[in-house]
C-alpha positions in Angstrom: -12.9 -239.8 20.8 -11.8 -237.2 23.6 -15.1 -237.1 24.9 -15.3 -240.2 26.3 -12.5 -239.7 28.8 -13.8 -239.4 32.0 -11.2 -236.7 32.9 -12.2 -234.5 30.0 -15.4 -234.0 30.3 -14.8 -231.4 33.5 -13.5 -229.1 30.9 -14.8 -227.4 28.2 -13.3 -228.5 24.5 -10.5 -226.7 23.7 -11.3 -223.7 21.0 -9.0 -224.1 17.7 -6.3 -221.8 17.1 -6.1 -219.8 13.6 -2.8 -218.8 12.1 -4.3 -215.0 11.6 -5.1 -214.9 15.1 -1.6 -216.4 16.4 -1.1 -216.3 19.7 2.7 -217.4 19.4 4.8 -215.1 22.0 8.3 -214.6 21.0 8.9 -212.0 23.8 7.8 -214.9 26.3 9.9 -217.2 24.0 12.6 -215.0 24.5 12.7 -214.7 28.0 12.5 -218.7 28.3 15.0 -219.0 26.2 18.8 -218.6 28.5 16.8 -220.5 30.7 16.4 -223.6 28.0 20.3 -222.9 26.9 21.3 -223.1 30.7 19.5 -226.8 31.6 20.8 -227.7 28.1 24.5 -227.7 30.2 22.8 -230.7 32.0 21.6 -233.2 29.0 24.7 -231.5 26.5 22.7 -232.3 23.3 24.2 -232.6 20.1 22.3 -232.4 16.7 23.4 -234.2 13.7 21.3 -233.2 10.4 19.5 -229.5 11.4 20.6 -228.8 7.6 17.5 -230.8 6.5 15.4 -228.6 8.3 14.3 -225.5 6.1 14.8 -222.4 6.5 11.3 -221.5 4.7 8.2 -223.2 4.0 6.0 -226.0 5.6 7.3 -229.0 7.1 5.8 -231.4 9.5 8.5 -232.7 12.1 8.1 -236.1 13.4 9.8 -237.2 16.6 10.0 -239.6 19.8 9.0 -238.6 23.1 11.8 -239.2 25.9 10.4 -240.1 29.2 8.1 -237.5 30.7 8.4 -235.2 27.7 10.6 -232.3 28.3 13.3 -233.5 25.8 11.0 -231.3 23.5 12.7 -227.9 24.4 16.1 -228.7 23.4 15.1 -230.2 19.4 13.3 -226.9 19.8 16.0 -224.8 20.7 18.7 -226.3 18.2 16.2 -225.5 15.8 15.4 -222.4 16.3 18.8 -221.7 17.1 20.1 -223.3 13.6 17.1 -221.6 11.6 16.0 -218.8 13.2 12.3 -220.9 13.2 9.9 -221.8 16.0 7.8 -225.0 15.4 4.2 -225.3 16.3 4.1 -227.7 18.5 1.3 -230.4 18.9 0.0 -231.4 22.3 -2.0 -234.0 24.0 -5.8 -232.7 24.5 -5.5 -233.0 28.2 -3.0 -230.6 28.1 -5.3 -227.7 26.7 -8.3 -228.2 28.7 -7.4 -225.8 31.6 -7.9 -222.6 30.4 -4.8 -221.2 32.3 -2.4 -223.7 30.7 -3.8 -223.7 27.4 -2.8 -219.6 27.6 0.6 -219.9 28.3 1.3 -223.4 26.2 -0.2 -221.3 23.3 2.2 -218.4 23.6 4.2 -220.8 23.5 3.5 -221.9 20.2 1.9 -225.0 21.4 -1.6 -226.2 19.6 -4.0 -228.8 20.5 -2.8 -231.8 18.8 -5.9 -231.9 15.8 -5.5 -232.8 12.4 -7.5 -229.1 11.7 -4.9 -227.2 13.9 -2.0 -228.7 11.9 -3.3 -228.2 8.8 -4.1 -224.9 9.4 -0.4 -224.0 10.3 1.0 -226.4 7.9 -0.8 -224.0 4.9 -0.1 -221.0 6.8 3.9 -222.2 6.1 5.0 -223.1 9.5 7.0 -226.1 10.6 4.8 -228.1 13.1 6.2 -230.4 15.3 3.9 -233.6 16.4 5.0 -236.5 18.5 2.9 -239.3 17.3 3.2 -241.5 20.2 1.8 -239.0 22.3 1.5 -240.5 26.1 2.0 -243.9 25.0 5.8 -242.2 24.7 6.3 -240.0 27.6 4.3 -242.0 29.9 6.1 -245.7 28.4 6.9 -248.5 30.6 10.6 -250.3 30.5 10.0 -252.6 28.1 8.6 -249.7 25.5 12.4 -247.8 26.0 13.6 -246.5 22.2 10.8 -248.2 20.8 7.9 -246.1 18.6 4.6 -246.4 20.1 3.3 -245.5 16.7 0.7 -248.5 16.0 -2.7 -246.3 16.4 -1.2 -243.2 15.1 -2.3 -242.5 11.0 -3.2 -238.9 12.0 -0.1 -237.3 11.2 0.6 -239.8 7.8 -2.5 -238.2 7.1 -2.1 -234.4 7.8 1.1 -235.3 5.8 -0.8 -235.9 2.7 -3.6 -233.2 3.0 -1.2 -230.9 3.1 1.9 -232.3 0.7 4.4 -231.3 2.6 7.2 -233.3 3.9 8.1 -235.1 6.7 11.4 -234.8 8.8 12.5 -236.9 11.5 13.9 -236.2 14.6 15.1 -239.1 16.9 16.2 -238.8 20.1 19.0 -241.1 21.8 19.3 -240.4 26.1 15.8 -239.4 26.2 14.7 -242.8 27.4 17.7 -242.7 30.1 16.7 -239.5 32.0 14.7 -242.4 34.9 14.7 -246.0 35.8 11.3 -246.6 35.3 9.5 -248.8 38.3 6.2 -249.5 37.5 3.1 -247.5 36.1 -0.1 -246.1 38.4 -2.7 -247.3 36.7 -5.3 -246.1 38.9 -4.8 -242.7 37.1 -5.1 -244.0 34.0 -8.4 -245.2 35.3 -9.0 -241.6 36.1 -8.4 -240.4 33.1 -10.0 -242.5 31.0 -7.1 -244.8 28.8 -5.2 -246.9 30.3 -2.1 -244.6 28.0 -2.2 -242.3 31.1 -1.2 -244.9 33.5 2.0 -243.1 34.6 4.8 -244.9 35.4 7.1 -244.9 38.5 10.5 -243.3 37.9 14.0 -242.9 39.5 16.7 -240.6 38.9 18.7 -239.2 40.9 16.0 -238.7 43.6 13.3 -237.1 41.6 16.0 -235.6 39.1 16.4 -236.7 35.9 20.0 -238.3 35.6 22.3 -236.2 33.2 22.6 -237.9 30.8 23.8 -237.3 27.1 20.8 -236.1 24.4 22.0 -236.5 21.0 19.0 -235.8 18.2 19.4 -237.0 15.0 17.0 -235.5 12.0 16.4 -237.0 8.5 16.2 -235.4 5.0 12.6 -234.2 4.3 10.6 -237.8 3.3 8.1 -237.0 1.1 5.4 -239.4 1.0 3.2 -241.7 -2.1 -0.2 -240.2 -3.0 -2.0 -237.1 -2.9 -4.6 -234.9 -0.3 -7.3 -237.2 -2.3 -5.2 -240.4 -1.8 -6.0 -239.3 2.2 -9.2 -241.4 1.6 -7.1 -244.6 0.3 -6.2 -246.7 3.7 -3.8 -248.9 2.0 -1.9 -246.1 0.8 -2.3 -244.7 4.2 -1.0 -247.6 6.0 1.8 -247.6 3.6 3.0 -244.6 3.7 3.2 -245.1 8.0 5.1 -248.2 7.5 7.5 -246.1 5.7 7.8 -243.4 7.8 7.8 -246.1 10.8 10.6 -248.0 9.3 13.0 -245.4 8.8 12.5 -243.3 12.5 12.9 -247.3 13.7 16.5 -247.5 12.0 17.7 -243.9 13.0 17.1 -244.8 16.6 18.3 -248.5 15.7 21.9 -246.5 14.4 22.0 -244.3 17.0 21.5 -246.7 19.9 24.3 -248.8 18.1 27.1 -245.9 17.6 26.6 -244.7 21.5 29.5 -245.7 23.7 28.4 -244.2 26.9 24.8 -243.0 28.1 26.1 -240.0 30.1 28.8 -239.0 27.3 27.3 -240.3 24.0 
C-alpha cells in the first residue's frame, strides 16, 4: 500500500530491523533522557495503572496519539522509569524513509510500523508500543479530539494474535489540548499521497504547545479470543477490535469525565 504514495516513492523502502541486530541505543537514550524529565515539568503527567505493565515478557501497548505526536516520550518515560523497560516503538513509514532519520529514530528504539517488525520484537520478548491511529491521530482535525481513529486499523488486533501476547492500554487525557486546531492543509496531503496527511492548523501559545495537564491511564493486559491461526478468521478479527475499541473508548470516556481542569487535571 505504501507504494502508491506519491511522497514515498523518492525514497528507498525502509530495510526491516532484526532483534539480533538491534540497534536500540541506551547511551543515546540516556543522554535524552533529563532532557524528557525536564519538559515533563511543562505537561506534569501523572500515570494511573504502570503496575499492569510487566516487568518481563512481551506485551503489545496500545495507545492514542495527542496532537502532533510528542505525548509519546512521557508514556515512555513513566515506563521506563516504573519498569526499568524501553518499548519498541512503531512509526509511520514516512518517518523511516530518510536514511538519516531512520538512524537516529532506530537508536531510539523506534521501528517501521510493519506487522513483520512487531512480531519480530514481540517473540524476541519486548514490549512494543504501536499507535493504531497513526496520522489520522496526530494529524486530527477538531471534531476527531479524544476520539480513536481506529476504523481501518486490524493490523495490530492482528499482530496481537500471531503472537498471543497481550494487549495494554494506554490513554492519554491533555494530549488533545496541547493546540486549538484551525484547519488542516490539505494540499500536503495531496503531496503526500492520503488525504490522512493533511496537517492541520494549530495554536498554542504562539507556536508552543499550551501547558497543559497529561494524565495516562493504562489497562490490565486484555488478552484477546482466538489463536495465531484464528489470524485468518475476519469475524473473529473484527471482534476482537471492537473489543479492544470499546474499552480504550471508555478509559478516555472516564477520564474526560473525572478531569476538573485542563491545565491542572
Amino acid at each position: 500500500m505504501f507504494e502508491d504514495y506519491t511522497f514515498s516513492r523518492l525514497f528507498n523502502t525502509p530495510p526491516d530491523v532484526y532483534p539480533d541486530e538491534d540497534p536500540l541505543d541506551m547511551d543515546l537514550l540516556n543522554k535524552i533522557r533529563p532532557f524528557v524529565k525536564f519538559l515533563s515539568h511543562y505537561f506534569r503527567p501523572t500515570y494511573v495503572g504502570l503496575e499492569n505493565i510487566p516487568e518481563q515478557g512481551p506485551a503489545l501497548l496500545v495507545g492514542n496519539h495527542g496532537i502532533i505526536g510528542f505525548d509519546a516520550a512521557f508514556i515512555f518515560l513513566g515506563i521506563y522509569d516504573a519498569t526499568g523497560r524501553m518499548p519498541r516503538g512503531l512509526g509511520d513509514y514516512h518517518l523511516f524513509l530518510d536514511p538519516i532519520t531512520r538512524k537516529f529514530l532506530t537508536r531510539l528504539g523506534g521501528l517501521s510500523g510493519t506487522q513483520e517488525n512487531a512480531v519480530r520484537f514481540l517473540e524476541a520478548g519486548n514490549l512494543v508500543n504501536v499507535y493504531p491511529g497513526g496520522a489520522r491521530d496526530a494529524w486530527k482535525g477538531p471534531e476527531g479530539r479524544y476520539k480513536l481513529h481506529w476504523e481501518k486499523s486490524f493490523g495490530f488486533i492482528e499482530v496481537a494474535m500471531k503472537t498471543g501476547v497481550p494487549i495494554i492500554l494506554h490513554m492519554g487525557i491533555g494530549t488533545d489540548d496541547t493546540y486549538r486546531i484551525l484547519g488542516r492543509m490539505r494540499l500536503l496531503g495531496r503531496i503526500m499521497g492520503h488525504p490522512k496527511y493533511a496537517v492541520p492548523m494549530w495554536f498554542g501559545w504562539g507556536p508552543l504547545p499550551r501547558p497543559v495537564k497529561f494524565s495516562y491511564y493504562i489497562s490490565p493486559p486484555i488478552h484477546l479470543e482466538g489463536t495465531p491461526e484464528d489470524v485468518a478468521d475476519r469475524a473473529m478479527v473484527k471482534r476482537n477490535h471492537r473489543m479492544v475499541w470499546a474499552i480504550g473508548t471508555q478509559m478516555l470516556e472516564k477520564g474526560l469525565e473525572q478531569r476538573d481542569s485542563i491545565w491542572f487535571g
